[in-house]
N, C-alpha and C positions, 0 to 999 in steps of 0.2 A: 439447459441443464448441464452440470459442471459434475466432472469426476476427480479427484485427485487421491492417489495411494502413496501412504508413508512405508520406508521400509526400515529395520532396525539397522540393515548392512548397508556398506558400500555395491554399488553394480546389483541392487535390486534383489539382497539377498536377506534372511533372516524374517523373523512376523514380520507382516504390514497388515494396514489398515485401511480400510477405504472408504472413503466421504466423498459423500455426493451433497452436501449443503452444509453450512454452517455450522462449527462447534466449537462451543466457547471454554471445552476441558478437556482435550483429546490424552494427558496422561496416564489414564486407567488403560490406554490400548495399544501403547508402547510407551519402555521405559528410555528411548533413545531415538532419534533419527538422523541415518545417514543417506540416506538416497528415497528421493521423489520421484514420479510420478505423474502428470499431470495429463488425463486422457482427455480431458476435454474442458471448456472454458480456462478462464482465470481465475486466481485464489490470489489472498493474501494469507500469507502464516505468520505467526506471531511467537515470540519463546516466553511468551505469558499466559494463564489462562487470562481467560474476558475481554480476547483480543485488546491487547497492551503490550507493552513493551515492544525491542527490537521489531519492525516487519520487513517481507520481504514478498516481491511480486510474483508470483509464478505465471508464466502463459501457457498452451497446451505443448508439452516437450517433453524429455527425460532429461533429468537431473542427478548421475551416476554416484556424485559424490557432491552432495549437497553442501555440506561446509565449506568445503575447499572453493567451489565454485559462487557462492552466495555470501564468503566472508561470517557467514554465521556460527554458532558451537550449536551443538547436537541437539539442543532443547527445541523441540517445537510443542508447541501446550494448546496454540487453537490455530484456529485457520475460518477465514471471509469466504464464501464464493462471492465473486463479482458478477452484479446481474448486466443481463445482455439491456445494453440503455438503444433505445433507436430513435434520434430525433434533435434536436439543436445541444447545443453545449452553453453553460452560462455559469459565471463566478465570479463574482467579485472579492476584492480583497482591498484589508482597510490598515491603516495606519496604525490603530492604535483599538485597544480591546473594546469590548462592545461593538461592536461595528461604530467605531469612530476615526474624526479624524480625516484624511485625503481616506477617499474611496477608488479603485481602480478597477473596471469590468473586462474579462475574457472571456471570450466565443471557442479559442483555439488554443492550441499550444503555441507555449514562450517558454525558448530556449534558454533564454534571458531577461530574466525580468529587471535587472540591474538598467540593462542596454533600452530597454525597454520603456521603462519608469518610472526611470533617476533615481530607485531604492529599491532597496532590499531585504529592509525587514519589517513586515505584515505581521503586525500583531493578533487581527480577527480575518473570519471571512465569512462567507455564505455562498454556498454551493447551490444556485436552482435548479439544476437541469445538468445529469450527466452524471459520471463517475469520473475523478481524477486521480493522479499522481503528482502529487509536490515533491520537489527535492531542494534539499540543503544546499545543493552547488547549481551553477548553470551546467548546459546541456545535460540533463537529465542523468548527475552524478552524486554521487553523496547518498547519505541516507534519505529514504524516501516514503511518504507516508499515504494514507487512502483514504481519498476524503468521496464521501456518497453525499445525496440531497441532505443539505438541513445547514443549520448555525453553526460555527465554532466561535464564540467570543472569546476566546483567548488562544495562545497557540497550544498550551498542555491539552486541549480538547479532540487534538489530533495525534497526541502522540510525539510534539516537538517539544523537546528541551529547550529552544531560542526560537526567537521570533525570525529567525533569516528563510529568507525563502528563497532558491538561485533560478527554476526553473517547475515549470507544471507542462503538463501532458494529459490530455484528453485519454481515458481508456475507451478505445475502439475497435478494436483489433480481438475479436473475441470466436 
């Protein structure tokens, strides 16, 4: 089980809000957020409702001054909890949408998926097994997206603007 609290202020001040599972319209319960929160598990938060747009990963920490630290503006509208996964990791990822095209399968994280497997931009993939983190750049920089079990036949199905992929990361660390 996962907690995380929004606060209106900087340094944990002003309403907050606390969610302990998934909400896909957290605006009725702050008009702003500046400092997180996160007492236990991992979250993704979103500055969209229906989890979309911008995300951002949280682990169990404090976050004093969420913007500044996260690169993000003050809008948070929903937030994931990330379930606790215990047991292999598996993903493939494809060339080209529909799951076509060269297909490429990972067990583990790839820092580099360039160095890796002579490209870089995955158009579909499928997730069987685990929770991940893709990012835009290698070693796990850039904007970065939350893929759980299931299909994504295109990249907008994850929340990517382009099909580049630079690096993914097993979420395990919970």
């Amino acid at each position: 089980m996962g907690k995380i609290i929004f606060y209106e202020d900087r340094n944990f001040g002003g309403r907050y809000h606390e969610c302990m599972s998934d909400c896909a319209d957290l605006h009725s319960y702050f008009n702003r957020c500046h400092s997180i929160r996160v007492e236990s598990g991992c979250f993704m938060v979103y500055d969209r409702t229906n989890y979309t747009g911008r995300q951002c990963f949280l682990r169990r920490g404090e976050y004093p001054d969420y913007m500044r630290t996260m690169g993000m503006n003050d809008c948070v509208r929903s937030c994931r909890m990330i379930p606790v996964h215990r047991g292999a990791f598996r993903m493939r990822l494809y060339e080209r949408q529909g799951m076509g095209g060269r297909m490429m399968e990972l067990e583990d994280d790839c820092p580099n998926l360039m160095d890796r497997f002579n490209m870089s931009d995955f158009h579909s993939c499928h997730v069987m097994d685990g929770n991940w983190l893709v990012y835009e750049q290698p070693n796990y920089t850039g904007r970065h997206f939350y893929l759980r079990p299931g299909e994504y036949r295109r990249y907008s199905d994850w929340g990517g603007t382009s099909s580049r992929m630079g690096s993914v990361r097993r979420i395990t660390d919970l």
